[in-house]
GUMIBA-611210 format. One record per atom (N, C-alpha, C): residue in one letter; y, x, z. Coordinates in pm, whole numbers, plus 32768, in hexadecimal, padded with zeros to 4 digits. Layout:
! residues N
AYXZ ...
! end
This chain:
! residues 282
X5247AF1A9DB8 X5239AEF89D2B X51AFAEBF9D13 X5194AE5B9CA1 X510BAE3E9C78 X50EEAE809BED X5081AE9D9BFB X504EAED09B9B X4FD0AE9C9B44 X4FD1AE559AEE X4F5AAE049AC5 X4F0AAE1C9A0C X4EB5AE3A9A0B X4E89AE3099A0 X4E7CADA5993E X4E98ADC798D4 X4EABAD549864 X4E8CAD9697C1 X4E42AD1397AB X4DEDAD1F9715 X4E3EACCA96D0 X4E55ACD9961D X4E9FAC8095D1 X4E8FACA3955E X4E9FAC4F94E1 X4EB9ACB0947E X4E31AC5C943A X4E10AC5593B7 X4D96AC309379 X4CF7AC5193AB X4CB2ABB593F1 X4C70ABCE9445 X4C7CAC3194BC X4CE4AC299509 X4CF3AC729583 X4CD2ACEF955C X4CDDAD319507 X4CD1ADD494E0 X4D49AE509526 X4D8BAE279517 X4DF7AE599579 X4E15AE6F95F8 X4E13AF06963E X4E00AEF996CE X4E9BAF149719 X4E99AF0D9768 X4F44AF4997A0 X4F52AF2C984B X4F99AF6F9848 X4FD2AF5698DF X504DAF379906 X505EAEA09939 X50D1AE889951 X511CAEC199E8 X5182AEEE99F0 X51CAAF099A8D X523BAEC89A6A X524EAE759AFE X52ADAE239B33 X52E2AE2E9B96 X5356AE569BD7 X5385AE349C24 X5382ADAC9CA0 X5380ADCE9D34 X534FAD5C9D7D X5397ACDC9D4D X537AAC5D9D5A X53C5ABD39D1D X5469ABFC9D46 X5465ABEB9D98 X54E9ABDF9DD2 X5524AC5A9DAA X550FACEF9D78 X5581AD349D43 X5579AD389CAE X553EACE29C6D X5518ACD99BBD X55BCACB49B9D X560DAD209B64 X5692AD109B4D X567DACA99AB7 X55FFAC829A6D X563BAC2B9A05 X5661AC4B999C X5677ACF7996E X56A4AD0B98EF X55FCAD3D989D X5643AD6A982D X55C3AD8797D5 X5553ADE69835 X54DDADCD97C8 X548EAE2397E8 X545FAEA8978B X5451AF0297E5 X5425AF6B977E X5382AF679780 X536CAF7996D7 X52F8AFA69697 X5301B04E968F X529EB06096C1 X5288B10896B4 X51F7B119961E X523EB17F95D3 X51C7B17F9571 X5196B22C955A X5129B23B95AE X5107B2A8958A X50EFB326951F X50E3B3999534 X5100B3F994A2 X5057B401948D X504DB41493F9 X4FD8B42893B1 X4F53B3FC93E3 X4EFFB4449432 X4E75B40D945D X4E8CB41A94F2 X4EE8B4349528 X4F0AB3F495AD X4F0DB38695F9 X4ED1B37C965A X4EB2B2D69678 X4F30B2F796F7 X4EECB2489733 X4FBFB1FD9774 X4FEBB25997E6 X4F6BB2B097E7 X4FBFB2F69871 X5028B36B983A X503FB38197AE X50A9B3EE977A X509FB47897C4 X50A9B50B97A2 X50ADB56097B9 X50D5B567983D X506EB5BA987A X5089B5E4992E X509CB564997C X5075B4DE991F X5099B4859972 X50FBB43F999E X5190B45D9913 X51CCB44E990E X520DB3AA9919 X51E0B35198B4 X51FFB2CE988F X51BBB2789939 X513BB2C19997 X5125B29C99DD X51D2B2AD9A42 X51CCB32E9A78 X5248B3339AA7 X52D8B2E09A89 X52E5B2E499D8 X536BB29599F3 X5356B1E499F7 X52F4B1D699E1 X52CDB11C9A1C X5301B0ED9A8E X52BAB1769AD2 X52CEB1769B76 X534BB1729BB7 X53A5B1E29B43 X5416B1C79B65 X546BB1499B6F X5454B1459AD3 X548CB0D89AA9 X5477B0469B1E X5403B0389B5D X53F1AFC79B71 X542DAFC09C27 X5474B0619C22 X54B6B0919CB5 X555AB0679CA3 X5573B0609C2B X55F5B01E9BE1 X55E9AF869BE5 X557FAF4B9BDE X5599AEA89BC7 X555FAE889B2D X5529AEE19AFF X5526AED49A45 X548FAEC69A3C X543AAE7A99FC X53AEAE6399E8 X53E0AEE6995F X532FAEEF995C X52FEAF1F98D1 X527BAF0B98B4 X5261AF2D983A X51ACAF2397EB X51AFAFA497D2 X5133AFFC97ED X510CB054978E X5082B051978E X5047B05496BB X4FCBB03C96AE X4F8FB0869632 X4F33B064963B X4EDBB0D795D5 X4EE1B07B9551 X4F12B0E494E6 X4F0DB0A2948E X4E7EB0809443 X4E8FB03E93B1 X4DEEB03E93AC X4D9FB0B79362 X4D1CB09D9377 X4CD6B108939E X4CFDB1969401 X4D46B17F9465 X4D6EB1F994B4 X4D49B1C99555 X4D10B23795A7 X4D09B1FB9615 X4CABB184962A X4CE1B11F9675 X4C6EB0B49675 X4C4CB02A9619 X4CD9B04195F4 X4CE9AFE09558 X4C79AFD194ED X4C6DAF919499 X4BEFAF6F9442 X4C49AFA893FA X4BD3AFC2935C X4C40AFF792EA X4C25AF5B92AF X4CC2AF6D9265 X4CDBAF21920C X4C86AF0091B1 X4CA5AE729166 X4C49AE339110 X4CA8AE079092 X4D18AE4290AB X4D96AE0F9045 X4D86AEAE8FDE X4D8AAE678F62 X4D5DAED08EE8 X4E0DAEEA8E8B X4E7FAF548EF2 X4ECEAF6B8EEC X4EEAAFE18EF6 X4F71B0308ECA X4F6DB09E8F17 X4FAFB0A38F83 X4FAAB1258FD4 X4F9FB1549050 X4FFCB116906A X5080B10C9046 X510AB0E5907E X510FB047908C X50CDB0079010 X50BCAF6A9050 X5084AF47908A X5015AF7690E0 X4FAEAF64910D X4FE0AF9791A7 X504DAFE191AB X5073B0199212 X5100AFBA9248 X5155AF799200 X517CAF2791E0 X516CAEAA9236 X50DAAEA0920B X50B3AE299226 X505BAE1C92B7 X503BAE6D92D7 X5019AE729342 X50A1AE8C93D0 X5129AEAE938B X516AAEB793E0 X51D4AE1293E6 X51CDADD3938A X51E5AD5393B2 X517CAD0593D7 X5108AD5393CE X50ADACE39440 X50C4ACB7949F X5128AD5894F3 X510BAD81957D X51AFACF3959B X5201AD049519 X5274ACA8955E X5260AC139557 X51E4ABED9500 X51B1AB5C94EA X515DAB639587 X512EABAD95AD X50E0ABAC963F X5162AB9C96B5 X51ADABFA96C5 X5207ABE596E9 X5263AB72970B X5284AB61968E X52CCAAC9967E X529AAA5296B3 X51D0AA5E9683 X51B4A9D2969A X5177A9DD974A X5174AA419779 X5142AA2297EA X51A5AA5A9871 X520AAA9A982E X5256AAD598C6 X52EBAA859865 X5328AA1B9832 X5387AA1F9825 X53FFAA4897D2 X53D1AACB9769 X5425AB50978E X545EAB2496F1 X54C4AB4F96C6 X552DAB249659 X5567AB97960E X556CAC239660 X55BBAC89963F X5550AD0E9668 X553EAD60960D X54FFAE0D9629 X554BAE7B9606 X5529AEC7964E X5532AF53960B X54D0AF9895FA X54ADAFE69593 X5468B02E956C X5479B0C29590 X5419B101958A X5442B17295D2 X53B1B1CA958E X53CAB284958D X5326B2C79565 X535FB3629574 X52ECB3AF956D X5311B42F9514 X52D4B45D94AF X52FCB4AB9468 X52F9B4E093F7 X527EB4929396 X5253B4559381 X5200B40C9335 X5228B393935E X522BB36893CC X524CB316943D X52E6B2DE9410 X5345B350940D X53A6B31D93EA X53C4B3029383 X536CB33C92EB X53A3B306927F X5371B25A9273 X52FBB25992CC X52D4B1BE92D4 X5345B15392F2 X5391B1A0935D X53E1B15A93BC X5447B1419341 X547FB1C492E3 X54FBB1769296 X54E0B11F9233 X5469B1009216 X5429B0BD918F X541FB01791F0 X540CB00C9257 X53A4AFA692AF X5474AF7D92C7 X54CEAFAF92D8 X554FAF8592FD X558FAF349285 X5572AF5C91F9 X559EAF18918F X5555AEB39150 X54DEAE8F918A X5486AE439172 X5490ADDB91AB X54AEADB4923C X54AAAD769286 X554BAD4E92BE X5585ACCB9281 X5625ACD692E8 X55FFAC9C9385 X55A3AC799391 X5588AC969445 X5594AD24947F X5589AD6B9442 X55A7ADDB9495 X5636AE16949C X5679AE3A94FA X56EEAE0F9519 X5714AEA4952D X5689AF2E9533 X56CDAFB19535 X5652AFF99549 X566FB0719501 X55EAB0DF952A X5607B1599534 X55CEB19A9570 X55C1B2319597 X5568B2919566 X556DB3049531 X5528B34F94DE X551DB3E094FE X54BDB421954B X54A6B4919558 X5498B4FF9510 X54D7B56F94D8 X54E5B59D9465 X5498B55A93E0 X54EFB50F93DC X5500B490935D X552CB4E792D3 X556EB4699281 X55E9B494921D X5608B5249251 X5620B55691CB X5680B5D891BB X564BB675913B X56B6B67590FF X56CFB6BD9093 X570AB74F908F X56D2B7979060 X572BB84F906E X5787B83A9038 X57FAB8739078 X587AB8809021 X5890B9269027 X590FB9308FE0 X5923B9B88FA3 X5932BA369036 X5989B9D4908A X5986B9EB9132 X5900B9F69172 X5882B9B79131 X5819B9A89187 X57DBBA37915A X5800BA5890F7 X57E4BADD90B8 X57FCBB6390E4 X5856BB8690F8 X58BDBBD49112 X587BBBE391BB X5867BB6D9221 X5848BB949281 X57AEBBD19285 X578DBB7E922F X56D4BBB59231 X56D3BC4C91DC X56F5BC8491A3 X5702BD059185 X5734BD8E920E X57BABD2B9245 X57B5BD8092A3 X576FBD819312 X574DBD0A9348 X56D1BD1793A4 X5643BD1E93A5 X561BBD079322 X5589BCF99323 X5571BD8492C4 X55CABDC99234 X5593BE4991E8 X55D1BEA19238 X5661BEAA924D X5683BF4C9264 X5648BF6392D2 X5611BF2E9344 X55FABF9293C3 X555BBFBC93BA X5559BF969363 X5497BFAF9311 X54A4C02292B9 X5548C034924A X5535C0919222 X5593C10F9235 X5598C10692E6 X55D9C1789312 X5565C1AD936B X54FAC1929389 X5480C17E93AF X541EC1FE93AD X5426C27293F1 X53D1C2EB939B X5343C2B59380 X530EC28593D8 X5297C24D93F4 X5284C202936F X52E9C1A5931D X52D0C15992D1 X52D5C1AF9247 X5310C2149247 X52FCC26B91C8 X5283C2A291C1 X525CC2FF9231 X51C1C35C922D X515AC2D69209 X5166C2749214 X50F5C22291E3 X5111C1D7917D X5183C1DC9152 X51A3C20A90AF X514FC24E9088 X5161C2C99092 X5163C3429067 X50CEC34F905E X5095C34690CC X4FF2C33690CB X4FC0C2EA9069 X4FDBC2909055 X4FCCC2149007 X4FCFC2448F63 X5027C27E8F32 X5057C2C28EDE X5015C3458E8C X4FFDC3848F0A X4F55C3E08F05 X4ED3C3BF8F05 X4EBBC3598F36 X4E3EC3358F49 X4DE8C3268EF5 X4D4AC30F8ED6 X4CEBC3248E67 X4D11C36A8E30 X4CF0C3E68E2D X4D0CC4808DD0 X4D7DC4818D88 X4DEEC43A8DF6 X4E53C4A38D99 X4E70C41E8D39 X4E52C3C48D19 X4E74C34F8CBA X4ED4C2EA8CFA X4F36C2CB8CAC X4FA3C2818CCB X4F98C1FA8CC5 X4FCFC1A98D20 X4FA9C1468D39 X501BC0F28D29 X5017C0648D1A X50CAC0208D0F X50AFBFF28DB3 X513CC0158E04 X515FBFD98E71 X51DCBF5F8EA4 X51CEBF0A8ED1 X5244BE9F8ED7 X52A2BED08F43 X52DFBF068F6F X5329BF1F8FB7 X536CBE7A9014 X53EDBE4B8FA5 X53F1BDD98FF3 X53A8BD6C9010 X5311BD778FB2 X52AEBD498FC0 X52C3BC838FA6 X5280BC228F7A X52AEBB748F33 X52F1BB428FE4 X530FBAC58F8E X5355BA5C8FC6 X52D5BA0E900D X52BFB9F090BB X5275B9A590AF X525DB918909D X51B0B8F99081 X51C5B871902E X51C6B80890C2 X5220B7C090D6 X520BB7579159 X51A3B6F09171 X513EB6E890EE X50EDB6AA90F3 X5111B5FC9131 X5168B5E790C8 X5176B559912E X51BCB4E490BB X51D7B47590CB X5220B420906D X52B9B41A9086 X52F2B48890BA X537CB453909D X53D8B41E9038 X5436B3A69073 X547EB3718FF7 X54C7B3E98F98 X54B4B3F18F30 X5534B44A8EF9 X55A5B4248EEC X5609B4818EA4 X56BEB4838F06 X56F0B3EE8EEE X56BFB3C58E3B X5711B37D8E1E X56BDB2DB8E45 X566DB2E58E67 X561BB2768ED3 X566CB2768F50 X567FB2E38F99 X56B8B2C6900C X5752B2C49014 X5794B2DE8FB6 X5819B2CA8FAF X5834B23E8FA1 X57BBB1DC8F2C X57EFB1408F1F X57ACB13C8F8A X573BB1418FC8 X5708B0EC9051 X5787B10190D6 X57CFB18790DA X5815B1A49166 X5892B11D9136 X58E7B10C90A4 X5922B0CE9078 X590CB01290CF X5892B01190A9 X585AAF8090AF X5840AF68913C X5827AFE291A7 X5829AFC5921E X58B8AFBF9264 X592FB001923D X5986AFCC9278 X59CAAF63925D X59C0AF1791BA X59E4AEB691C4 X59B3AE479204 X592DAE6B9215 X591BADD6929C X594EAE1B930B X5959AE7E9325 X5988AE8093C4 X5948AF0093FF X58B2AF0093CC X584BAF449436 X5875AFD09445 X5866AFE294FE X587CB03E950D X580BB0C49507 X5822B13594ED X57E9B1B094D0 X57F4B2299542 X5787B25D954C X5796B2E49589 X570FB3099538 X576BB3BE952D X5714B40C94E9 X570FB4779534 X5693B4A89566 X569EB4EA95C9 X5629B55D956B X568CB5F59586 X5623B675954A X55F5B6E995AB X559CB7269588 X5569B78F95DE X5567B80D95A1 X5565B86895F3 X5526B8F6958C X54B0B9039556 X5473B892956C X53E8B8C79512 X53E2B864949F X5475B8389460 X5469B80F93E4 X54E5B8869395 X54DAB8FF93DF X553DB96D937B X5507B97F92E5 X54AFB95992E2 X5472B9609220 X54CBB90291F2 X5502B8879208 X555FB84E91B7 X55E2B826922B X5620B84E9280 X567FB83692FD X56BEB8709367 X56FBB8CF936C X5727B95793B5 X57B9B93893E1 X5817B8C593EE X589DB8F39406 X589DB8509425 X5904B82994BD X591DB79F94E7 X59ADB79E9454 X597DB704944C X59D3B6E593CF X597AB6D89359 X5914B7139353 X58F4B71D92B3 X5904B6BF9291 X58B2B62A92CD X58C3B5E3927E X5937B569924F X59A9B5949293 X5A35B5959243 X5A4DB5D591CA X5A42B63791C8 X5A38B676914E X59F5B66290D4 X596FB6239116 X58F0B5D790A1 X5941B5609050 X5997B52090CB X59D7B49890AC X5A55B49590EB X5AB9B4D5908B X5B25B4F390D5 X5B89B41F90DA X5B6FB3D890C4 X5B94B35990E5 X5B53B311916F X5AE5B35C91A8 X5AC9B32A923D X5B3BB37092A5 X5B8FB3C89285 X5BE9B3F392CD X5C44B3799324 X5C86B31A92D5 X5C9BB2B6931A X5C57B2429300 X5BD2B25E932E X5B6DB1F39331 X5B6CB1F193BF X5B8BB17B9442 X5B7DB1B294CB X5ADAB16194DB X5AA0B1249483 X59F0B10F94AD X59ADB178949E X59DEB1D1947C X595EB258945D X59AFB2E794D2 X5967B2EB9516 X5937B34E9572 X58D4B3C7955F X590CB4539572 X58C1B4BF956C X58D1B51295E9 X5842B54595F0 X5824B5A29681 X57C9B6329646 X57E3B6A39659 X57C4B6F59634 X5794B73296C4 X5705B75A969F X56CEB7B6972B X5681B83A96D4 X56EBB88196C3 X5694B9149696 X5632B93896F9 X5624B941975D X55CCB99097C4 X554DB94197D8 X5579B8B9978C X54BFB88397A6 X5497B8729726 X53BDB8A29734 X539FB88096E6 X5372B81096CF X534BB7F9963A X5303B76795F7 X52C7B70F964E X5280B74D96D4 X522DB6D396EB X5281B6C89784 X52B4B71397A4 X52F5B6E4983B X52A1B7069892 X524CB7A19880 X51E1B7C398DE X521DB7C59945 X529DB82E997C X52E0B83299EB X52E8B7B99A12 X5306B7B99AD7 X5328B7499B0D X53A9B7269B0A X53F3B7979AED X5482B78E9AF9 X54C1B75F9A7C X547DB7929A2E X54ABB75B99B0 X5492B6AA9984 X542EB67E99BB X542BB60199C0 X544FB5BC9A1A X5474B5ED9AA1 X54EAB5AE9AFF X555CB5709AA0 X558AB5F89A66 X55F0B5F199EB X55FFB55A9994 X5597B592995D X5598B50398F7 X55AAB4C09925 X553DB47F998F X5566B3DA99CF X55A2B3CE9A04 X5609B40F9A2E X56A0B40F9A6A X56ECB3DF9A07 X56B2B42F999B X5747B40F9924 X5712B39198E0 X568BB37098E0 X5675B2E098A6 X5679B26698F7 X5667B26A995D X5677B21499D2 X5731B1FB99E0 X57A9B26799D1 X581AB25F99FE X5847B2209954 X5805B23598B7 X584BB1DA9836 X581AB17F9872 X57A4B14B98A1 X5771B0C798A7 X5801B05598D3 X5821B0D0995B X584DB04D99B4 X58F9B0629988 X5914B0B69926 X597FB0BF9901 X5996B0789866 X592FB02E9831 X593DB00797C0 X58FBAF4297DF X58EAAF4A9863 X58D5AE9E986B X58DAAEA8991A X595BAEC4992A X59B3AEC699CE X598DAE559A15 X59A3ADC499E8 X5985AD5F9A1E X591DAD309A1D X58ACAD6A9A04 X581BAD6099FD X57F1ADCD9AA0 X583FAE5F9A6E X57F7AEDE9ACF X584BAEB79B43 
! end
């Protein structure tokens, strides 16, 4: 594989790394853009986005992954926007770079969790992009998502002796003065821009009518809003016979894919939609 660094983007502010496959096995279909989560630069958690390049480019499939701006080695921006256009815009840099210097006509987008809400915003923005992938992306509690998080996350806490006596302590404590305690204790905040429902219900809408294909791929360490394969059928019970949208549920890994095994995982399962959603390319 080659691996080459490349600048683009207003005054070359933009850094990235392209991987390619040797000439002769470049199968020709799109390329994936990888867009990193929050202040993460292109190498993605444990080194992740490095790994699936690698893969990818063991498949025949080029990709970019690059720092957005101000992250990593990127300049910050000089565009007086917010975050999302500005983010936006730096990700059709990467396909105006793309386009004008390797050829390229068709992307996929691809991220996690910050990463991926980029990826579904950067898919409806752009009809060059032809499909994206989203690492605990999209997704909404339902009444089911409920019901499981009570039984797995409160009752075995409050069958718990251990979890009562420090109640109980708690309860006593400073002379005897009563204190208020949360038991099931808030919702946490994800700290992040996800689309809300009825954003992503017209955007999932607008992506299958062009075509683009989807995978939504979740982990256990998005159980604050995602606990059961399916949910997000249920979020949007009309993707049921939607066949562009794809879901993969991995309870046993967390958010960032520390395990090795767990990210074997993934790029197995993103490497096998790839070549199952543009056959005559993989």
């Amino acid at each position: 594989m080659i691996e080459s660094v490349c600048q683009f983007g207003a005054a070359d502010s933009l850094v990235g790394i392209l991987t390619q496959p040797e000439e002769e096995k470049r199968n020709g279909g799109p390329v994936v853009v990888l867009l990193s989560a929050g202040l993460l630069h292109r190498v993605g958690p444990f080194r992740l986005y490095i790994s699936l390049a690698r893969e990818l480019a063991r498949c025949g499939v080029s990709s970019l992954r690059f720092d957005l701006s101000g992250i990593g080695d990127s300049g910050p921006s000089k565009v007086a926007a917010a975050i999302e256009e500005r983010t936006l815009a730096d990700i059709a840099a990467a396909y105006n770079y793309l386009q004008d210097n390797h050829g390229v006509a068709q992307f996929v987008v691809g991220g996690l969790c910050s990463g991926a809400d980029d990826a579904f915003r950067a898919a409806l923005a752009d009809q060059r992009v032809v499909g994206s992938f989203q690492l605990d992306g999209l997704g909404y509690r339902t009444k089911r998502y409920y019901r499981g998080h009570v039984l797995k996350h409160y009752l075995p806490r409050l069958a718990s002796s251990d979890k009562w006596k420090r109640l109980a302590a708690k309860i006593g404590e400073k002379n005897g003065e009563q204190q208020a305690v949360s038991i099931a204790g808030g919702e946490e905040d994800l700290h992040r821009l996800m689309p809300s429902q009825a954003e992503a219900k017209s955007g999932l809408a607008v992506m299958a009518e062009r075509g683009q294909q989807s995978l939504l791929i979740y982990t256990g360490g998005a159980s604050s809003y995602y606990n059961y394969p399916g949910q997000i059928y249920d979020n949007f019970p009309e993707l049921r016979a939607c066949s562009t949208v794809n879901e993969c549920f991995m309870p046993k890994s967390d958010h960032t894919f520390m395990l090795k095994g767990d990210r074997e995982k993934v790029l197995a399962v993103l490497s096998e939609w790839y070549a199952s959603c543009w056959p005559a390319a993989a």
